[in-house]
Every structure is written in C-alpha cells, then in structure tokens.
C-alpha positions as CSV (number, residue, x, y, z in Angstrom):
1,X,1.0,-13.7,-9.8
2,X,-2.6,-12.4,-8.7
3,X,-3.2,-9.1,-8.9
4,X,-3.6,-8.4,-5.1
5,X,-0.6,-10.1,-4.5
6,X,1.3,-8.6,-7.2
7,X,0.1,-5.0,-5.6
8,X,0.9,-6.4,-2.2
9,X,4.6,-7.6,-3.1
10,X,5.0,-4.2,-5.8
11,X,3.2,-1.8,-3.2
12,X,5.7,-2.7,-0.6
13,X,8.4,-2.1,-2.7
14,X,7.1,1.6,-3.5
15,X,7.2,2.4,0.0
16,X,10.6,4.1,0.1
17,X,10.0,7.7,-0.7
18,X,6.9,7.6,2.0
19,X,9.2,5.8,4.6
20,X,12.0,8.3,3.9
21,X,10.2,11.1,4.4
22,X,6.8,10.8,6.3
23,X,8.7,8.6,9.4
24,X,11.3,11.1,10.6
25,X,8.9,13.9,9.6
26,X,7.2,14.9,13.1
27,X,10.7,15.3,14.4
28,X,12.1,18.0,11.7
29,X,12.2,20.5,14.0
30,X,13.8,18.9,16.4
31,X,16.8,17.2,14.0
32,X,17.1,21.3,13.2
33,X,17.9,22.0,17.0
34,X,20.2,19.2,17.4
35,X,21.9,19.7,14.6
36,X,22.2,23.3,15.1
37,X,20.8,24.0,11.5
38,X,17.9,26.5,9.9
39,X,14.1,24.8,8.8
40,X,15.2,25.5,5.2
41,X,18.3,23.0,6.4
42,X,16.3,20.4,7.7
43,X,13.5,21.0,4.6
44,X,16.5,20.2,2.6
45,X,17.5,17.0,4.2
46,X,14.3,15.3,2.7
47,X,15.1,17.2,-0.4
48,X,18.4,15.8,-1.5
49,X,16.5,12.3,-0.4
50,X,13.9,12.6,-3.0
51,X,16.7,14.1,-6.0
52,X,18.4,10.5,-4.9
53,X,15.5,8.7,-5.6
54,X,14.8,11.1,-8.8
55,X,18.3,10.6,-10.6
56,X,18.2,7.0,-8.9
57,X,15.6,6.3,-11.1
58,X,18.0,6.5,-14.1
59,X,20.2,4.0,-13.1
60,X,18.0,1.7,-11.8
61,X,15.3,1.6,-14.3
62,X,17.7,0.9,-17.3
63,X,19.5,-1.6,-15.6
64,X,16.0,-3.4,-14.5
65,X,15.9,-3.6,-18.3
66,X,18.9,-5.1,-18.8
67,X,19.2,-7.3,-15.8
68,X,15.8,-8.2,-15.0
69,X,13.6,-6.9,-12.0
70,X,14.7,-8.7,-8.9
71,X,18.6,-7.8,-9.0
72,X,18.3,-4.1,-9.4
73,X,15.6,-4.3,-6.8
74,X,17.6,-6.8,-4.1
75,X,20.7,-4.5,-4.2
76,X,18.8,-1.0,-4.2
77,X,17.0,-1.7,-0.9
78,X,20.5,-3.7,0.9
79,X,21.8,-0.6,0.0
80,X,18.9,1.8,1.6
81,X,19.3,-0.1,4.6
82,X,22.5,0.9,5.1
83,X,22.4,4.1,4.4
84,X,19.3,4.6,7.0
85,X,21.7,3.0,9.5
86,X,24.6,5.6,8.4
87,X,22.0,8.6,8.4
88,X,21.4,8.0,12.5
89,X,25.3,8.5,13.6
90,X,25.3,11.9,11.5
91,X,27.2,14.3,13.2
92,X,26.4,17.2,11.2
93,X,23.7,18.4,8.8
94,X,26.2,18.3,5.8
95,X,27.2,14.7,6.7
96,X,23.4,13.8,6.6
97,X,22.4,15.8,3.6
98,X,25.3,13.3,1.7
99,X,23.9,10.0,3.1
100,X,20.1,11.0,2.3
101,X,21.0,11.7,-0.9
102,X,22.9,8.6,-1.1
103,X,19.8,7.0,1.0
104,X,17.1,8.2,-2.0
105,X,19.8,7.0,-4.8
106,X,19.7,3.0,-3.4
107,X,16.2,3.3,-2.5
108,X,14.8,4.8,-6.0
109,X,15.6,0.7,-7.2
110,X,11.9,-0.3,-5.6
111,X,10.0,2.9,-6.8
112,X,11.0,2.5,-10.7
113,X,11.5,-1.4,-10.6
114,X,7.7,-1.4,-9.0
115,X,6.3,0.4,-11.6
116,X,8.2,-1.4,-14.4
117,X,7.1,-5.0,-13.0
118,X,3.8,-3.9,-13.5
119,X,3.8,-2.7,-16.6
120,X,5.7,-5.9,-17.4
121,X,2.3,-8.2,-16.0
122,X,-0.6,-5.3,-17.1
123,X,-1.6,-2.7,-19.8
124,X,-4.6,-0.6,-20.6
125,X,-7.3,-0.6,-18.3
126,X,-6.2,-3.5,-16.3
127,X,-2.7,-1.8,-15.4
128,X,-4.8,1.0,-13.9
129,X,-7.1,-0.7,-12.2
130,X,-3.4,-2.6,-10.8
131,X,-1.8,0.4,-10.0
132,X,-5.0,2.1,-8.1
133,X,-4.2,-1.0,-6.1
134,X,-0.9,-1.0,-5.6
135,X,-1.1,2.7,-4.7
136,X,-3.3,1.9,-1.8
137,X,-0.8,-0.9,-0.4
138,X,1.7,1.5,-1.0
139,X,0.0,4.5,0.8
140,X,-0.1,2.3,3.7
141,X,3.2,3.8,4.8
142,X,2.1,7.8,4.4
143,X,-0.7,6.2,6.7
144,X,1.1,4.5,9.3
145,X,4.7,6.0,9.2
146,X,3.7,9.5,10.5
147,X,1.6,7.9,13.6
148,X,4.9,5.7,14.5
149,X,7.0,8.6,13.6
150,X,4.7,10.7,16.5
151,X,4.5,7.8,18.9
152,X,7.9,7.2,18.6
153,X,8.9,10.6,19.1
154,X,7.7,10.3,22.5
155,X,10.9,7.7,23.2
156,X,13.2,7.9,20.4
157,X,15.2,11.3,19.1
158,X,15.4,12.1,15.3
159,X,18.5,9.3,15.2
160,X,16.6,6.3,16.9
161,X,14.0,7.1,13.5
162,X,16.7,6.3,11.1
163,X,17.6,2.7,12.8
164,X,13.8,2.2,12.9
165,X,14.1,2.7,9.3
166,X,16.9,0.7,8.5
167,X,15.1,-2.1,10.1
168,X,12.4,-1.8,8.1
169,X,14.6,-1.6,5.4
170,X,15.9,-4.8,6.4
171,X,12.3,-6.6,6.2
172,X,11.9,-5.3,2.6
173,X,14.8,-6.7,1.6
174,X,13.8,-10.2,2.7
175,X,10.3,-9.7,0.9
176,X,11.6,-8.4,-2.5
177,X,14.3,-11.3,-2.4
178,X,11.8,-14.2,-1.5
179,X,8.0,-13.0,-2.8
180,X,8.9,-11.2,-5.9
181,X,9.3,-13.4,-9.4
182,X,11.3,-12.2,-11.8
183,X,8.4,-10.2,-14.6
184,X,10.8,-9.6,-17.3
185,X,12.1,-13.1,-19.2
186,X,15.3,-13.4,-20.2
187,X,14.7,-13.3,-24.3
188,X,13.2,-10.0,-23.2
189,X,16.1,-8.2,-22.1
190,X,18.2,-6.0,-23.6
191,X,22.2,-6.0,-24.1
192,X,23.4,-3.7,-25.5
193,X,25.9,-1.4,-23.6
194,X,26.0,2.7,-22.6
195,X,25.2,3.3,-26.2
196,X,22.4,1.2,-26.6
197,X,20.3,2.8,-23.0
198,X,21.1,6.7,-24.5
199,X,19.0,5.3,-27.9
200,X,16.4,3.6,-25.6
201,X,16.0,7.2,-23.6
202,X,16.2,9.2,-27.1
203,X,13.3,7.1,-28.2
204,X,11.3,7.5,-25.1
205,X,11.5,11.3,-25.2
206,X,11.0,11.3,-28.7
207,X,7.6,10.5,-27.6
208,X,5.8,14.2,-27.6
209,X,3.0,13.1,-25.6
210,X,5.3,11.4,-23.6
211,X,7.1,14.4,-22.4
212,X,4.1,16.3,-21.7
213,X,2.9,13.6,-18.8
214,X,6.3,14.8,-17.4
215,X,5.8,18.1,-17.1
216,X,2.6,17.3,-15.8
217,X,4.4,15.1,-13.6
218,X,6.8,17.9,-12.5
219,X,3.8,19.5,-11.8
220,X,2.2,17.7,-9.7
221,X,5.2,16.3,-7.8
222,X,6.2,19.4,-6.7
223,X,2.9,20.4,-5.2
224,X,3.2,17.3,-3.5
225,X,6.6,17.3,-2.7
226,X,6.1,20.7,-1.4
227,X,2.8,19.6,1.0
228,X,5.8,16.8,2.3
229,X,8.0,19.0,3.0
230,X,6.4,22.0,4.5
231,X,3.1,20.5,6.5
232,X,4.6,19.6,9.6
233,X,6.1,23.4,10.0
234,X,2.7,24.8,8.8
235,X,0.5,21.9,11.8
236,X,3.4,22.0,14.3
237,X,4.8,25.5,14.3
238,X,1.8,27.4,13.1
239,X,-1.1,25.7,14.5
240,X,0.6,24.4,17.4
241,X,-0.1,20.6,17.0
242,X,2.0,18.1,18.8
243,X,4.1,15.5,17.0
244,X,1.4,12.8,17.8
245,X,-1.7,15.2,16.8
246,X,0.5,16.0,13.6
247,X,0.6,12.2,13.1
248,X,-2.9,11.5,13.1
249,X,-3.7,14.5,10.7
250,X,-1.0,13.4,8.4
251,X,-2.3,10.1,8.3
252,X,-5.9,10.6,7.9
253,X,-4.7,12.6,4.7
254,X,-2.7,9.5,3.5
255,X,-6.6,7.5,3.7
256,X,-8.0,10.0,1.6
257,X,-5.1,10.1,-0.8
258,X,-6.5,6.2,-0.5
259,X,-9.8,6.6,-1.0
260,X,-8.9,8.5,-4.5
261,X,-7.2,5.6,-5.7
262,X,-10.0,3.2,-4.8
263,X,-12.7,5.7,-6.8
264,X,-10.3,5.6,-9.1
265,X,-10.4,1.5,-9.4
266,X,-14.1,1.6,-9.4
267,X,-14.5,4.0,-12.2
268,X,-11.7,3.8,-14.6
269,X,-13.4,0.9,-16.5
270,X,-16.1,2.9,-17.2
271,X,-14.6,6.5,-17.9
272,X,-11.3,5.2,-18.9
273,X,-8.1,6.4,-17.9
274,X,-7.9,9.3,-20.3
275,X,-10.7,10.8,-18.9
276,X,-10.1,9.9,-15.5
277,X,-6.7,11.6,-16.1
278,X,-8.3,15.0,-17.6
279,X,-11.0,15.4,-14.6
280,X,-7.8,14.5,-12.0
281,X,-6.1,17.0,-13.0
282,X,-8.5,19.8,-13.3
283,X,-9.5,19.0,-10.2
284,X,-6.7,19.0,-8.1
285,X,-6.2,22.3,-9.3
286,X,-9.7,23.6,-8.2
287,X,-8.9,22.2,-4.8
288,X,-5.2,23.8,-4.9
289,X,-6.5,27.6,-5.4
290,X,-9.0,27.0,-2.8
291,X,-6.5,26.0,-0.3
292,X,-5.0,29.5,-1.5
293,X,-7.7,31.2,-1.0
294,X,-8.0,29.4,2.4
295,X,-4.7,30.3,4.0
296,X,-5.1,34.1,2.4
297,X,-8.3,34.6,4.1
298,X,-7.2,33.2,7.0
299,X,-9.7,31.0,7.7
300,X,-7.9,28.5,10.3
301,X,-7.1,24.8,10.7
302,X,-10.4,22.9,10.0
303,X,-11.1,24.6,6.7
304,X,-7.3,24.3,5.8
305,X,-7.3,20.5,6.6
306,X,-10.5,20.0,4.6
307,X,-9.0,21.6,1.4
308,X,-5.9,19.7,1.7
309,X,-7.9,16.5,2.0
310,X,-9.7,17.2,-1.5
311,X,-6.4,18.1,-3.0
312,X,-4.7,14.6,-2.1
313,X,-8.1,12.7,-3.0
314,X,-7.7,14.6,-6.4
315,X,-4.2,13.1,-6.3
316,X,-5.3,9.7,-5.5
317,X,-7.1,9.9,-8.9
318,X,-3.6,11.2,-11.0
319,X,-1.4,9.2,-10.0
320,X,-2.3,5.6,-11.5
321,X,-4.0,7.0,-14.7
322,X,-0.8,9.0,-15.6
323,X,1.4,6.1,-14.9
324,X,-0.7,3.8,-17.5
325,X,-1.1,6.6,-20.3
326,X,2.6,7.8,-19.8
327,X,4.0,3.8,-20.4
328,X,1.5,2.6,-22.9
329,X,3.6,2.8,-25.9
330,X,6.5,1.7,-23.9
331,X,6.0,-2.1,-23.1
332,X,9.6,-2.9,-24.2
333,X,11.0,-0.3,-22.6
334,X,9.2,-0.1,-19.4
335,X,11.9,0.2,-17.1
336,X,13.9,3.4,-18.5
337,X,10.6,4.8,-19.2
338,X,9.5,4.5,-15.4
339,X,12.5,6.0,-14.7
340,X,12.1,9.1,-16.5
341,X,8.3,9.5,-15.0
342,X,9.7,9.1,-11.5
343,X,12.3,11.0,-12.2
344,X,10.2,13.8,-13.2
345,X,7.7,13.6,-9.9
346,X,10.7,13.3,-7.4
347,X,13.2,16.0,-9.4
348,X,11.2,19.3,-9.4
349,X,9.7,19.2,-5.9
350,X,12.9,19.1,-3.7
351,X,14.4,21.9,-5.5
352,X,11.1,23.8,-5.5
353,X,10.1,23.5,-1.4
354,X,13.1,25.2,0.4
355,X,13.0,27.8,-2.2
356,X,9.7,28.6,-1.4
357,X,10.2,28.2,2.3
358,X,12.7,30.9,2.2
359,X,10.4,33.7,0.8
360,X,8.6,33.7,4.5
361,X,5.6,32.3,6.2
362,X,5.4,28.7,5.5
363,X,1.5,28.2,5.4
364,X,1.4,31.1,3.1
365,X,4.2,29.5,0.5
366,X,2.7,26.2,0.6
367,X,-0.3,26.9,-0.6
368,X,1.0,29.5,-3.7
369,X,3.1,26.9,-4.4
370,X,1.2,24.4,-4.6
371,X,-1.8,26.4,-6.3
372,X,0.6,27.5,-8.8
373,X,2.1,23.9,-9.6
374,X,-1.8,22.5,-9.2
375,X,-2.7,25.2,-12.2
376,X,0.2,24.9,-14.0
377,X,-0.3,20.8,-14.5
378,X,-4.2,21.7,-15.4
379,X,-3.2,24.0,-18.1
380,X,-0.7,21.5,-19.9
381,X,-3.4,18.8,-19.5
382,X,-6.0,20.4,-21.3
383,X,-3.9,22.6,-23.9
384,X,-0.8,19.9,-24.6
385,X,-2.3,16.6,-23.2
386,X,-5.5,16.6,-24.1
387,X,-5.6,17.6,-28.1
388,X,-2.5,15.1,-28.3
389,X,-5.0,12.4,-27.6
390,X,-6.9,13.4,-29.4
391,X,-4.9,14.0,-32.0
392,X,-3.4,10.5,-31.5
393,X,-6.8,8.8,-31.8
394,X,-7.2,7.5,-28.2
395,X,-7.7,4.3,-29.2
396,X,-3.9,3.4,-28.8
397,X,-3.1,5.8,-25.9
398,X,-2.8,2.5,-23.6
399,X,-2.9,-0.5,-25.7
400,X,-0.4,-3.3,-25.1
401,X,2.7,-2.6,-26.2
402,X,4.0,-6.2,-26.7
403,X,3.8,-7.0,-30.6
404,X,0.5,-8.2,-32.4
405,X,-1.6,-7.1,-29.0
406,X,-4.6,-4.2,-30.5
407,X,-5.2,-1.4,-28.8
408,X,-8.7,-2.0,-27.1
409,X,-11.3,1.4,-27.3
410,X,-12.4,0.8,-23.7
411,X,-9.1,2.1,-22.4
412,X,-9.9,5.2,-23.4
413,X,-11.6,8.3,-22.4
414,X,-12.8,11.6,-23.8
C-alpha cells in the first residue's frame, strides 16, 4: 500500500473524534435550549464522547493485536453508526450523555486501529513523515465538518446533525471494509487470553520514557480538548459570531493545524523527530501563555484568533513526532500501545473542560487552561523527556522494532 493511499484509507479512519465533536459543535447552544440543560451540560456531552473514545482505545487496540486490523475496525465504526443514529431521537440530556459515550466507545476502533496499521507498515523517520500525512487527510474533517455543521444549521436542528453523522458513518464503514488490507499477518498475532494483554500493557508502561509521552500527551490533549470544547461559547456567545462565521473560523484553524503537519513532513528528515518533538512542544507553550496574556489584556478577537492559530500550528508539529517516538520500541505491540497514547490524549481533556467552564467566563478559563496544560507538557519535555533520550542514546528512540532491524541515527534529534 503507497503511502498516500495508506494515509488516505488510515486518515479517514481517524476522523471520528473530529466528526463527533467539530459537526454538531456550532449548534451546542442550541442542543442546551432544547434540551433544557446548562453549557457545562452540553460541554459535557462531547466530554463523555471523547472518555468513550479514550477507554475505547483499550479494548480496541488489544484486540487489533489479537485479531488483526480490519475486524476491530469494521465493527467499531457499524457500531458508531448506530449510535449517531440513536444520539438524534434523545429525549433528554442524560439519555444522550449514555449514547455519546457509547458513540466515542465504538468509534475509538478507527483512531487506535489507524495509528496501529501504521506503525505496522512504517518506523523511524518514515512513520513520521506517514503520520504528518495522515494527520492532514485526517484534519480534513476539523476543516470541513464545522463549515457543514454551520451551513447545516441554517436547515437542520442539533438532531438532523447526528443522522448526518450516522451517514457518514455509514460511508466509513464501506471504505474500511473494502480499501483497507489487513497490516498485521497472521504469524504476527498474538493469543494468548486476559492474562496475556495485562503482561503486554505491564511491559508497555514498564517503558519510563514511555509514560512520560503520556503525560505529555495528557497535556497536550487537554489543552486541545479544552479549545474543542469551549471555542464556540468563547466565538458565539462572547464575540457574537454566527454559527456560519464560527464555521469558517473554526475551519481555517483546522488548515493551520494542517499547515503544521506539512512543515512538519518537510523538516523531520532533517531535524529528526526528537528534535522536532522538543521545539513542538516548547513552542506550543510560548503560544499558549500568549493567548493568556491575550484574553487578560483584553485585547479582542483578531489578536485572540491569531494566538490560537500559532497554538494549533505548534500542534500540528506534536502530534506525529510524539506518535513515532512514543511506539518505536513497540513494533510488536503496536496496537495496545496506541491505545494507551490515545487513551492518554482523549482521557484528561473531557474531565478537565467542564471543570474549568464552571469557574466563570469561558474565554478567560480557556486560555488558563490551556496555558497551564501548554506549560505543563513543556516542562516534562525538557526535564523528563528530553534527558531520557538522552540518556537512552537517541540512536534507538525510533528504530524498527521488528527483530534484526538497527536503529538508524538519522531518526534522531538533539
């Protein structure tokens, strides 16, 4: 399988967690009037999604180990599309807090299968120049779903979203059953039972460095997470922006998110993903205290758009490079270790935003939020991360896995 049509077929399958959340997003306010509920409330509804497709993750990603790619994957997204279906007759915000939970737990199958196929077909330096691409097919849906989801809005409520989304649902289902090979050979598989998958997650987080890309991962996610689940409050409530303005903006973010990954691509050769990784980081935490300083200061919408923009560039840059380090040493166990690294990006975050929503204006807990997370993943990057590589040589921080394979230095970065 080609690399652009292995990020095409993988991409599409990462879509989930954008779809979920970015498609019915212009019309959060309005599913809290319907539904009679509080912002927090309908905050929350995308929350419990994204703990579905965190805990998801460690079902899924085992079992992609066990089974192969394609099953886990062809029953995870049937399964979304039903629950997007069940999510538009919800006749109470309880009732739809269950099913989006139950909607993130089906759909986590293509975000950790995704990222285990291609680790399965990639390492080193090539698997993050793949997964720069597949993050941009993949942030095609943060692009396009917020423009539908404010277009639509102009002829569908909150409920008409949700069947949108189960159609879609429906296409993805035909795509990972027909243009996705199976990555993982059957001599390649594993057994063994309960027992055996608590051993292969023991090992995994026996790995010290490891861990720390999930706290950094925590990190990160939850400023993410918490820019998600709090932006359309903060451009439709605060500044006053319609659902179709807040569509555009939203979407003009996801290209620059983009745009990282593509610098990303054309760079990491050179720098290597180590390095690539270090400067990421620092920098989205840069960017995150001056989006602080932006809302404190009160310095309106342009300037506050601007900042966000160089936060999700910076984030463009992350996200690939911590993927490749984090599975490096984890070739035959790429699916439960995927599923831990998802499952610390999608956990944190929904637990963190309606919190922080509570404490009062919504602009204002964004961005401390955010800065804090931003500076929080900086300082475990360069005093855990960082002398761990070190430490470790960096000459094996992503070589192949897969026995006999040396580690080769240009994957690496100071």
């Amino acid at each position: 399988m080609s690399a652009r049509r292995a990020a095409f077929v993988l991409g599409s399958m990462e879509v989930f967690g954008p779809l979920s959340m970015d498609l019915s997003m212009p019309l959060l306010p309005q599913l809290a009037k319907d539904l009679h509920t509080s912002d927090s409330l309908a905050q929350a509804s995308m929350s419990v999604c994204m703990l579905g497709l965190a805990f998801g993750q460690l079902v899924a990603g085992p079992l992609s180990d066990r089974l192969g790619r394609r099953r886990p994957l062809v029953w995870g997204v049937a399964l979304f599309t039903v629950f997007s279906l069940l999510c538009a007759f919800a006749p109470s915000i309880e009732i739809l807090l269950v099913l989006r939970f139950l909607q993130g737990v089906s759909g986590s199958a293509g975000v950790v299968v995704a990222l285990a196929a291609a680790r399965d077909i990639a390492s080193g330096i090539e698997l993050a120049r793949l997964l720069s691409l597949l993050g941009l097919v993949g942030a095609l849906a943060p692009v396009l779903a917020p423009v539908a989801g404010g277009q639509l809005a102009a002829v569908l409520d909150w409920r008409g979203l949700f069947v949108v989304l189960a159609g879609v649902g429906a296409v993805l289902v035909v795509v990972a059953g027909t243009l996705l090979p199976e990555t993982l050979p059957a001599g390649q598989r594993h057994r063994g039972g309960l027992a055996d998958t608590g051993r292969r997650f023991g090992t995994v987080l026996r790995d010290r460095l490891f861990v720390c890309y999930l706290l950094v991962g925590a990190c990160t996610g939850t400023a993410f997470f918490t820019y998600l689940a709090s932006i359309s409050f903060v451009l439709q409530d605060g500044f006053r922006l319609s659902p179709q303005a807040f569509g555009v903006v939203f979407a003009v973010n996801a290209v620059v998110a983009m745009a990282g990954s593509l610098f990303n691509r054309a760079l990491v050769r050179r720098a290597g993903p180590a390095r690539m990784y270090v400067v990421g980081t620092t920098a989205t935490a840069v960017a995150a205290l001056a989006l602080l300083g932006t809302v404190l200061g009160g310095f309106g919408l342009v300037p506050l758009l601007v900042v966000l923009a160089l936060v999700l560039f910076c984030y463009g840059v992350i996200s690939p490079n911590s993927s490749t380090l984090a599975l490096s040493g984890h070739g035959e166990r790429a699916g439960t270790a995927a599923a831990l690294l998802g499952m610390s990006s999608f956990a944190v975050g929904p637990v963190v935003a309606p919190l922080a929503a509570m404490g009062g204006s919504v602009e204002v807990t964004m961005a401390v939020t955010m800065a804090v997370a931003c500076a929080a993943a900086c300082v475990l990057v360069w005093g855990a991360v960082r002398p761990r590589l070190r430490h470790a040589g960096e000459t094996v921080l992503v070589a192949d896995a897969r026995p006999g394979t040396p580690a080769d230095p240009r994957t690496t970065g100071g």
